[in-house]
PANU-434969 format. One record per residue (C-alpha): residue in one letter; z, x, y. Coordinates in steps of 0.5 Angstrom, whole numbers, plus 2048, in hexadecimal, padded with zeros to 3 digits. Layout:
N
aZXY
...
//
This chain:
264
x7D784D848
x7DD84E844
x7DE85083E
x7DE849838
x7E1848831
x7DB842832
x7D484482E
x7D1840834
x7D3845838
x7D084B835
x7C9847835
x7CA84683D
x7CB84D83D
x7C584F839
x7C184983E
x7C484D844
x7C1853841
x7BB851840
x7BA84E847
x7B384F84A
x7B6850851
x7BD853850
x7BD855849
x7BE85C846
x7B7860846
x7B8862840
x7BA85C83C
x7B385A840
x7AE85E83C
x7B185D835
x7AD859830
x7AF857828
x7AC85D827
x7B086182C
x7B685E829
x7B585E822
x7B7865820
x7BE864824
x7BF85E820
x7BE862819
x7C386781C
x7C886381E
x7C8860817
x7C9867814
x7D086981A
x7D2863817
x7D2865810
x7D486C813
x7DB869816
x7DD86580F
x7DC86B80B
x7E186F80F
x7E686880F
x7E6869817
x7E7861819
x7E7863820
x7E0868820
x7DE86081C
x7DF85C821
x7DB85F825
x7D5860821
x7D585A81F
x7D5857826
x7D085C827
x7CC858822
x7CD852823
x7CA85482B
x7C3856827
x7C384F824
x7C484D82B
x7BF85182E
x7B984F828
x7BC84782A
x7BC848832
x7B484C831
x7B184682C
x7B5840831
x7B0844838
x7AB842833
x7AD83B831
x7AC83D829
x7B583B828
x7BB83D82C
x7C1840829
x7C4839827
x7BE838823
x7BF83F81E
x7C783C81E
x7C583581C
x7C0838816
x7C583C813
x7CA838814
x7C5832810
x7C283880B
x7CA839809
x7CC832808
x7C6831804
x7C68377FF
x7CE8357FD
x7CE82E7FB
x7D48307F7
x7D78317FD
x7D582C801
x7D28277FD
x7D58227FA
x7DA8217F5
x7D48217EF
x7D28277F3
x7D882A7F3
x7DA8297EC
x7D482C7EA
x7D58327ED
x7CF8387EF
x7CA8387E9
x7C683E7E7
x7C083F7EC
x7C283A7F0
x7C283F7F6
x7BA8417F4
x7B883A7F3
x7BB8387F9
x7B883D7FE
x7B183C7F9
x7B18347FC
x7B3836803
x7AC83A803
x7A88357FF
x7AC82F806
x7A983580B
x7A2834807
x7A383C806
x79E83D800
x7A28407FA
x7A18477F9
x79C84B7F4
x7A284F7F2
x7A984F7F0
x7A98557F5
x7A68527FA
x7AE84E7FD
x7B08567FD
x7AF856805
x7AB85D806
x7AF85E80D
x7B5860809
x7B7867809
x7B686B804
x7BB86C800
x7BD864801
x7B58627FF
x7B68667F8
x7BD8637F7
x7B985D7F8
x7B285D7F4
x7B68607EE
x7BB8597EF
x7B58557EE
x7B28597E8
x7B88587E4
x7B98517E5
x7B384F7E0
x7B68557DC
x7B285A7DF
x7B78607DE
x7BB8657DA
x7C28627D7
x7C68697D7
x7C786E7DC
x7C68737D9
x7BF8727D7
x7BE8717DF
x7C18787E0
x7BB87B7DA
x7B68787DF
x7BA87B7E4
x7B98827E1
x7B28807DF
x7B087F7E6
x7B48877E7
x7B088A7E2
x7A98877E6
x7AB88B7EC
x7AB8917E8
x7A58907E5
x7A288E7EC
x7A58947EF
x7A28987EA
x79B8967EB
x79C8997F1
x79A8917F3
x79988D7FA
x79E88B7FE
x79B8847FD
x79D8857F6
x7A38887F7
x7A58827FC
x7A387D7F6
x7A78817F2
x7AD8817F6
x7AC8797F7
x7AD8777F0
x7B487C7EF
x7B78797F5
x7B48727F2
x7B88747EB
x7BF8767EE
x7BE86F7F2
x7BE86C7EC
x7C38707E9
x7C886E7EF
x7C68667ED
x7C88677E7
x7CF86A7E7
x7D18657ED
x7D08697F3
x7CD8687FA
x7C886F7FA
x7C886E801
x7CF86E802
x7CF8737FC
x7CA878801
x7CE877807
x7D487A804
x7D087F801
x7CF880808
x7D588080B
x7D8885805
x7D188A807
x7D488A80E
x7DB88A80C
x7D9890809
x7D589480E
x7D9893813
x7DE89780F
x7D989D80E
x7D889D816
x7E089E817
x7E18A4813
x7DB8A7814
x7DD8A681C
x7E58A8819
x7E18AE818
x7DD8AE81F
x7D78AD81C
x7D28A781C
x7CE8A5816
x7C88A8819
x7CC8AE819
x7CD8AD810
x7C98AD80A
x7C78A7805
x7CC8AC800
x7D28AB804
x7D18A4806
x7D18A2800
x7D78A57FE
x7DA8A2804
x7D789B802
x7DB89C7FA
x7E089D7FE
x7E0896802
x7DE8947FB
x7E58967F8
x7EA8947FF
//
């Protein structure tokens, strides 16, 4: 089967693979279950790729995406629930009519997107799907999002009915509120479970800390990772400079070796 710029060709390929008499073992056993954590991974590669500006590591991730919605398609198809064509006519219809300023007509046009109208629309969409409308504001927040996305997005939708601080600095208040409780959890001697409630709020304040300045605190958290592992890295090189391994140092001169990784 040779390669395709045609996306009929992918699906062939992911029906191929899930063949009951040649396909891959593999592919075989897989379920929605199965797939779903490399979904979500696929998705992060593909932030990963644009925070580094590499276009060719993109490419490749977002073809490694684009497969997982294959996938998904090819396993709801082998049940009869839709196809692959069925996802791209319910986007595709979703986006036309969430735009009418795009796709409207003229008085569409000319009137441009109103305030709320993306909230509206998505609330019509579930009252044509007879999908009881939520108890909370909150309940739109879907509860599979990872952490950090989730507590972006909760802290989102409170604010839009003025839920929320107007001044950063009040937020880094809370933050610091929040430290202090850890001390004093700390100080108590407490549980872990208190400990582990504690440190929820804090990572939930610095979330709404990163909102409020504008910054991504996924991404803000990725870099953060980046520069811990730039910066051991550097430790790792001297002490084997010096024919030594980490193991081999102490908390003292590692540290020194990090303020140095610090200032370089």
């Amino acid at each position: 089967m040779a390669p395709s710029r045609d996306i009929a060709r992918l699906i062939e390929i992911m029906a191929a693979l899930r063949d009951k008499e040649h396909g891959c073992p593999w592919d075989l056993e897989q379920s929605f279950a199965t797939i779903a954590p490399y979904t979500i991974e696929e998705a992060h590669e593909v932030a990963e790729a644009i925070a580094a500006g590499d276009m060719d590591a993109l490419k490749d991730e977002l073809g490694d995406l684009l497969l997982q919605v294959v996938y998904h398609a090819q396993l709801a198809a082998e049940t009869g629930a839709f196809t692959f064509g069925d996802v791209v006519e319910a986007i595709t219809t979703k986006m036309i009519r969430r735009h009418p300023h795009v796709f409207g007509d003229d008085a569409a046009r000319s009137a441009g997107a109103a305030k709320g109208f993306w909230e509206k629309a998505k609330a019509e969409e579930r009252r044509a799907k007879g999908v009881t409308e939520p108890n909370s504001l909150l309940d739109t927040v879907p509860a599979g999002l990872p952490s950090l996305r989730r507590a972006q997005r909760l802290q989102e939708k409170a604010s839009t009915v003025g839920f929320d601080w107007n001044d950063p600095k009040a937020v880094l208040a809370k933050l610091r509120e929040e430290i202090d409780e850890i001390a004093a959890a700390l100080d108590d001697a407490a549980p872990t479970e208190r400990l582990e409630d504690e440190v929820g709020d804090l990572m939930f304040a610095a979330v709404n800390l990163a909102r409020h300045l504008r910054i991504d605190p996924d991404q803000a958290l990725r870099h953060g990772n980046q520069k811990f592992v730039r910066r051991f890295r550097s430790i790792e090189a001297a002490l084997v400079a010096d024919g030594r391994t980490p193991a081999q140092s102490d908390l003292a001169e590692m540290e020194a070796l990090w303020q140095k990784a610090k200032t370089a």
